[in-house]
N, C-alpha and C positions, 0 to 999 in steps of 0.2 A: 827488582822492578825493571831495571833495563834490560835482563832478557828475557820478560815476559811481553814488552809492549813490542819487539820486531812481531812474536809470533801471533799477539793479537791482530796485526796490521795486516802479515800474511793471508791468515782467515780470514780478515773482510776483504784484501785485495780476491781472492777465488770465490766469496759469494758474490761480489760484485763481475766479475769473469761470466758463472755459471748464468747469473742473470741474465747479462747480454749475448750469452747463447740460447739462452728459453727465450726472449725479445724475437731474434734474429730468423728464428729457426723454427716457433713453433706458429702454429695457427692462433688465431682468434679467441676460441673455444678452451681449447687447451691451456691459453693464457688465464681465460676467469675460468677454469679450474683450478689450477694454480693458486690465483689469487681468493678463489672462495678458501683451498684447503687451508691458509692462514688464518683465515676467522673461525676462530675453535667454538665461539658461543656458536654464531650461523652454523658452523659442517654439524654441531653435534643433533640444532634445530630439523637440518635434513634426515639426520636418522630417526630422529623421535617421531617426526611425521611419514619417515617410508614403515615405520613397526606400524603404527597407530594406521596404516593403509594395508598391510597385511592382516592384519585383526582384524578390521570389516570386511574384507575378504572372504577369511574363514574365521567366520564368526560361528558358522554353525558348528563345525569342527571345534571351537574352543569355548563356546558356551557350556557348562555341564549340565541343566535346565533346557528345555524347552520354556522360549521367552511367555510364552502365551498359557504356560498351562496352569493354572490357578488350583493356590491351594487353601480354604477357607480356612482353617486352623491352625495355619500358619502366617497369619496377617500380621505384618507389621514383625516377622522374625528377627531377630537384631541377630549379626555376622556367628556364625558357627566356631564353637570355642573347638583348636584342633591341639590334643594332645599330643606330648612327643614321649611323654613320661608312663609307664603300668602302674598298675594297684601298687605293685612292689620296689618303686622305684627305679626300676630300669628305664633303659632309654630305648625305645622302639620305635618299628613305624608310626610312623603320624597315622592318627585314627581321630574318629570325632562317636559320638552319641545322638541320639536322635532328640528333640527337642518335644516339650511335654508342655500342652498350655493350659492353663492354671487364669482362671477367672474370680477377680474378687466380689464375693456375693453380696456386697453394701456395694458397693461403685462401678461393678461392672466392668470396669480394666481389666485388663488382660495381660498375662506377664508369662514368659516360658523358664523352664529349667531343662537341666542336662535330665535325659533319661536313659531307661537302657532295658533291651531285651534277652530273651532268654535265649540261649542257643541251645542248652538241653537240661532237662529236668528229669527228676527222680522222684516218686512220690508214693503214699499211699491211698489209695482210697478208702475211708471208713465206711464207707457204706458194702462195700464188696469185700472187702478183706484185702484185695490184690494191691501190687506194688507194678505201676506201670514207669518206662523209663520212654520219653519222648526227647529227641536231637535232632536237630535241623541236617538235614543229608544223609538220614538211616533211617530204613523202614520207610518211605517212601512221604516221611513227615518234610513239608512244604517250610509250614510257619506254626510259629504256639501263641493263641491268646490266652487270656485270663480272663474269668469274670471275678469284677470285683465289689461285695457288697459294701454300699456304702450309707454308713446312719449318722444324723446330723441330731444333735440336742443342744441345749443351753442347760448350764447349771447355774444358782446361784450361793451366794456365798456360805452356805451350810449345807452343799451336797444336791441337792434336789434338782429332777433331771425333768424337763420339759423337750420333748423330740419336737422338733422342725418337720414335721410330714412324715409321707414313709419312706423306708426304705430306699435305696434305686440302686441298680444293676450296671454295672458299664464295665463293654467290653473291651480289655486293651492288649494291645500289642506289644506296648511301652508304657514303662510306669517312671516313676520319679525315681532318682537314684536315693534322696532321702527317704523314701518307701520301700527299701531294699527288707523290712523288718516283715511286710509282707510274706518272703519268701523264706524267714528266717525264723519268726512264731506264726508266722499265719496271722498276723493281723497288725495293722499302724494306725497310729493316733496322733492326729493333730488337733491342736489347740490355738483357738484364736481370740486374743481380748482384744482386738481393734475397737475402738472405741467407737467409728462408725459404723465399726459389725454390729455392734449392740445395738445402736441406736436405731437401726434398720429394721430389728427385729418388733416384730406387729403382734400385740394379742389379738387385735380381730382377725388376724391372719391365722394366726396358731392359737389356737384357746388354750391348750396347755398351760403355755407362760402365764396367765391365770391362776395357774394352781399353784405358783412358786413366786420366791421373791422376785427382786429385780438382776437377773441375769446379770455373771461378773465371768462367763466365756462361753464360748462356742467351742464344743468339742466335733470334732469329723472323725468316727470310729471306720477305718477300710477292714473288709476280711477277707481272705482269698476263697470263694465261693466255689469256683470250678476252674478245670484244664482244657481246653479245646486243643487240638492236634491236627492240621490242614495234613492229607491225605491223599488229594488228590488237584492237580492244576484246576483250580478254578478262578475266574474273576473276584476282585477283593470284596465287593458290593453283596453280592451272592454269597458270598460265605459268610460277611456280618449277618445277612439276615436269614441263612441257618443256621446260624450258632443264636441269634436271639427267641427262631421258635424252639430247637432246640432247648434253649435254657426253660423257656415257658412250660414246656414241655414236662420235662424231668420235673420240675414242681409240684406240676399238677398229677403225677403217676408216684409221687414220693423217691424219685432216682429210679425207676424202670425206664433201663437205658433200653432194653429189645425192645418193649412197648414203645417207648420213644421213638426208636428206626421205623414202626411199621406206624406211626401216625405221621411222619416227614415224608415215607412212600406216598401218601394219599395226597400230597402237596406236588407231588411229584420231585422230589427232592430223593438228592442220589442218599441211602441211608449211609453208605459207607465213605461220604467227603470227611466225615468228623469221626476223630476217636476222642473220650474225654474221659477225663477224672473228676467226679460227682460232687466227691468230697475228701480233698485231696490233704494231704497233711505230706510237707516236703521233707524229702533223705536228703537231698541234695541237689545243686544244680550250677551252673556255668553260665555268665554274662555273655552276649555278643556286643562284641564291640565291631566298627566299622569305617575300618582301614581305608585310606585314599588308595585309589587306584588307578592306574594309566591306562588310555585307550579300550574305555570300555565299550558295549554296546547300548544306546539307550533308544530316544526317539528316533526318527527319521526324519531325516533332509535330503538336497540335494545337492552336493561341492560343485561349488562354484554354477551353481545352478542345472547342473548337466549331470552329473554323475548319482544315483541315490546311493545313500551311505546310511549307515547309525552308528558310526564309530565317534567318540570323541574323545579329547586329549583326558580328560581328569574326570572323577565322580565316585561312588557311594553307592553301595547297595543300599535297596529298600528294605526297611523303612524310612531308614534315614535319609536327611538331605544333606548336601553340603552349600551352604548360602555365604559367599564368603563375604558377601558385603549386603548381607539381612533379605531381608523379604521386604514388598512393598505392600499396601492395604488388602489386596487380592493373594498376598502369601506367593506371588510369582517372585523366581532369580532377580535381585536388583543387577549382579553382573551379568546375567545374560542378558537383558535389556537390553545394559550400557552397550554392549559387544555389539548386538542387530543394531540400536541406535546411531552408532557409528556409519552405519552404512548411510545413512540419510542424513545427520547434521555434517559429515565430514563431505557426501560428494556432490551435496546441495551445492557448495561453494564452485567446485570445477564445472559444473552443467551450468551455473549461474556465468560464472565467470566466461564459459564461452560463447555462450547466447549474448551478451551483454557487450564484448568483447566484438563479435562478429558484427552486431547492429551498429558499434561504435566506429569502427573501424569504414564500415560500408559509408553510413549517414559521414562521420568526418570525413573519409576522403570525398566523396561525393564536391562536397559544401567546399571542401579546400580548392581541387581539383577546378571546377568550375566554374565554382564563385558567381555574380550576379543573380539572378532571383533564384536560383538551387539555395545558393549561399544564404540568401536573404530569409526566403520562406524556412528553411530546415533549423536555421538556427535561432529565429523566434521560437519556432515549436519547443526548441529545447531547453530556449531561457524559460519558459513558462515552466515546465517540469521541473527545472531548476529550483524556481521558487519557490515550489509547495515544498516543504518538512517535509523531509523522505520517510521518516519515520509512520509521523500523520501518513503521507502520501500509501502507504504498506497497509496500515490499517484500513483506510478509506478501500481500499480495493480488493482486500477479499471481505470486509464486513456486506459488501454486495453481489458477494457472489454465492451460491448456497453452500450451507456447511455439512450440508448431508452426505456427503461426497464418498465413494468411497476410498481407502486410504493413499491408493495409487495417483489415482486420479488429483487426492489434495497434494499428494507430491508433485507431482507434475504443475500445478495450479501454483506453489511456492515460487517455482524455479523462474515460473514464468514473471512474477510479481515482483518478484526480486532484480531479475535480470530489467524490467522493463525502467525499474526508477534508480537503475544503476549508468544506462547507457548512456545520458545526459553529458552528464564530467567527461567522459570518455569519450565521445565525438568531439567535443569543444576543442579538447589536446589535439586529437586526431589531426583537427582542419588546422591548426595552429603550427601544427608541424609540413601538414602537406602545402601550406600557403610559404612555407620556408622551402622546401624541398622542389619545389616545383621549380624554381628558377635558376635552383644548381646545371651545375654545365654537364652533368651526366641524363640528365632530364630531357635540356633543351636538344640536346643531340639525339635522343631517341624522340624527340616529336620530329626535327629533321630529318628523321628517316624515315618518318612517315610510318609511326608503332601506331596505335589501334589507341585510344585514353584510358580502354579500357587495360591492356597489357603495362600499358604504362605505369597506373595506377598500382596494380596487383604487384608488376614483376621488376620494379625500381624505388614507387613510391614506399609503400608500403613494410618490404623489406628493410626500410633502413630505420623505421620504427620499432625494430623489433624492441631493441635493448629498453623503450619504456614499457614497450607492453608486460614483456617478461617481469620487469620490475611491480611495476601496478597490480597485473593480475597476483601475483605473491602477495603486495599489501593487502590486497581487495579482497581476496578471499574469506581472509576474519570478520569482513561487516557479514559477507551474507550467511556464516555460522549463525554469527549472532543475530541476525533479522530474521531467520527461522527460529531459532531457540527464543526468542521474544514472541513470536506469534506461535508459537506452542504454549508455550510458557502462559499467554492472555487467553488459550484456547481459541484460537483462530487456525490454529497450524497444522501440524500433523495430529489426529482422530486417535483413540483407542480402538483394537488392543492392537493398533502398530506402536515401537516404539522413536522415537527421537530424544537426544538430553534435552531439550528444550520441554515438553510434555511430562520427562521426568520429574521435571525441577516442580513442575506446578503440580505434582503431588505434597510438595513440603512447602505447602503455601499457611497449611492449619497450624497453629499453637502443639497441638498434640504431636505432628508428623519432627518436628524440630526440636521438641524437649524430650519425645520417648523415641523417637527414629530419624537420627540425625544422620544416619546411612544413606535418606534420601536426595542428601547435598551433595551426595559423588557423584552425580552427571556435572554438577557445576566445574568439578576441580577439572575434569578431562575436557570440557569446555575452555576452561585456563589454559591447561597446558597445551592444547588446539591452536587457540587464538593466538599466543604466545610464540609459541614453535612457527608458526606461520610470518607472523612480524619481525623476532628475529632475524629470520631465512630471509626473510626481504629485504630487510638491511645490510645482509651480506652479500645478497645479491645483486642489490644497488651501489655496493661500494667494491665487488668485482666486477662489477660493469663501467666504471670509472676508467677511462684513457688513463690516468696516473697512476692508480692502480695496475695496468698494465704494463708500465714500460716505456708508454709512448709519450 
């Protein structure tokens, strides 16, 4: 112990050295750097909001969605399950599956599963005898769907079959992976004794069930019907709906596929976009799956608003999507939202804060500066503003302003609302400080020299406010996150289809959005850590802005 505490003493004798040459030696600035890089909560606060300000930046760059483009059958997608593992156990690139929506016929919910398409197949036709082989990137095959027929009946408990309607036809690109039997006998069956499935079921609807007892399941017989084989680029829209006259078609000719081409001609339909298998019975065939990939090409934007691009960091060949934080009701990227979102809850607060900041500063020194009726009238005004609930005060003034707006223009309309029931507090200090300031002997000596009040004001008074402004505006900026995200959030705020987290959030306002899509609270959390990052950063910033803190 006694030769450890000379050289503990050494050590603090040369940090206390080093210090009073960073005192001595450095500037101001340099000081509460210094003294911010000590506060490891504060410095780590400044980086989480310089990333969280790159992000909105290039938001379109890292979005993998376009925020706006809506996908109907994929409403409400909960986060995309990404594989690291194959069939076989190995360990591979990360990949995902495309997602398959599944509608319960008593209840009408909606629910998805993993699915998966074909990347090449092997087949026979029975109707022709031939064995055709279709792969995605040979022979000039685009995509492969399937049609698949599909028959609905009820049994009751001694066999007897009651059908549900007829038949129906749907054409997929993706099937269920538990429907892989599809491709394996040519047909799957599933079975449903839901209780409320049964109870759903109508004899005035279906006279059938009529003829049998009381239904004890619903059977769903799938059979793989036909092969469709894309052939040549065309729109996706356009090829469903010649692969469904197509299929009409081949029905009604008994599989005359030539007769088929020359009644698609008279539609004026190219006969050679489709190749198919009539009545296909499969050799064999290959899954695609669908690998994350870097830097792909998708929509258009333009970086940094200047440049047009369609590159973005991360994404997923079609068909598949990759949703890493689900879909919202309209089946749009909940994370690309959040990413353009960003751009408007986070730089509301800096346009507020400097509108707010500018008026405060002007009206306070004003009022300080030359006090008698400037001083008198300015600062009634301001007590009055004072006193309304700022909150109320936010509400009250855009519920009168119209909300038809469009979505530029309600942003602009925020900033202004915000900043205007913000300036109040902020002049009041302002003059409090310049009523101190004014009678400093650096003051009175530029009015004896005859400075201009205005110079005075701007290039003495002013300047020596800085260190609360810095401070304040850092505090201040989390109300007016959150006073946008409130008036989105009550649908006063920012409009669809722009985004904000605020606008987000009051999509999971419903029972349903919360118990089957709780994906929709993640505008909240980045809200947290905004607000959070932000107050920290102020607290370090107010406590390296501290003369003790410095040295002095």
């Amino acid at each position: 112990m006694a030769v450890k505490e000379p050289k503990k003493n050494a050590q603090a004798q040369e940090i206390k050295k080093e210090d009073i040459f960073e005192v001595q030696y450095l500037n101001r600035w340099q000081l509460v750097w210094r003294a911010l890089k000590k506060h490891k909560l504060g410095l780590f606060s400044l980086w989480v909001l310089i990333i969280m300000y790159l992000i909105a930046l290039f938001a379109d760059f890292l979005a993998p969605h376009d925020p706006y483009e809506q996908a109907q059958n994929l409403s409400y997608a909960p986060p995309s399950k990404i594989h690291w593992i194959d069939e076989e156990g190995k360990f591979t690139w990360p990949y995902v599956y495309p997602l398959v929506l599944e509608r319960d016929p008593a209840s009408f919910r909606t629910s998805f599963s993993e699915g998966f398409s074909i990347n090449s197949i092997t087949a026979n036709d029975r109707m022709t005898g031939q064995t055709k082989t279709f792969t995605i990137g040979e022979n000039n095959v685009k995509e492969i769907y399937m049609v698949i027929k599909v028959t609905k009946y009820a049994e009751d408990a001694e066999g007897n079959k009651a059908y549900l309607g007829y038949p129906e036809f749907d054409i997929e690109q993706t099937i269920k992976l538990d429907d892989r039997s599809l491709l394996e006998t040519g047909e799957a069956i599933n079975i449903n004794t839901s209780r409320n499935s049964l109870t759903a079921l109508s004899p005035t609807r279906y006279r059938s069930l009529q003829e049998i007892g009381p239904p004890v399941k619903i059977v769903t017989e799938k059979e793989l019907y036909r092969i469709f084989a894309v052939v040549k680029d065309e729109v996706k829209e356009f090829v469903e709906e010649a692969m469904s006259l197509y299929n009409e078609t081949l029905d009604e000719v008994d599989g005359d596929i030539e007769l088929a081409r020359e009644f698609l001609a008279e539609f004026e339909i190219d006969p050679e976009l489709l190749e198919v298998i009539s009545s296909p019975e499969v050799v064999s065939y290959t899954s695609r799956k669908f690998p994350l990939k870097f830097f792909v090409r998708s929509w258009n934007y333009k970086l940094l608003w200047l440049i047009p691009m369609d590159l973005h960091l991360i994404g997923v060949d079609s068909p598949a999507r990759i949703y890493f934080f689900g879909g919202d009701k309209f089946g749009r990227d909940v994370l690309s939202r959040i990413l353009f979102g960003s751009r408007i809850s986070m730089s509301i607060g800096l346009l507020g804060i400097l509108i707010t900041f500018t008026l405060g500063l002007f009206i306070g020194g004003v009022a300080g500066y030359y006090g008698g009726w400037a001083d008198e009238t300015l600062m009634r005004i301001t007590e009055i503003l004072m006193s309304i609930p700022g909150f109320y005060l936010l509400i009250s003034l855009r519920a009168i302003l119209p909300t038809n707006m469009p979505p530029h223009w309600t942003y602009v309309l925020i900033v202004v609302i915000l900043s205007f029931i913000g300036w109040p507090g902020m002049s009041r200090v302002i003059r409090g400080m310049v009523l101190s300031l004014k009678d400093r002997e650096f003051v009175q000596a530029a009015i004896a020299m005859g400075y201009p009040a205005r110079r005075i004001i701007w290039r003495h008074i002013i300047p020596n406010t800085a260190t609360y402004i810095i401070v304040s505006a850092t505090l201040s900026i989390p109300g007016y996150i959150l006073g946008e995200a409130g008036l989105s959030f009550l649908g006063l705020g920012i409009t669809e289809p722009s985004a904000s987290w605020g606008l987000m959030l009051s999509q999971a306002q419903n029972i349903r959005s919360m118990t089957e899509a709780p994906w929709l609270l993640i505008p909240g959390i980045f809200i947290f850590i905004v607000v959070m990052a932000f107050n920290l950063l102020g607290d370090a910033v107010r406590d390296a802005l501290d003369p003790r803190s410095l040295g002095f």
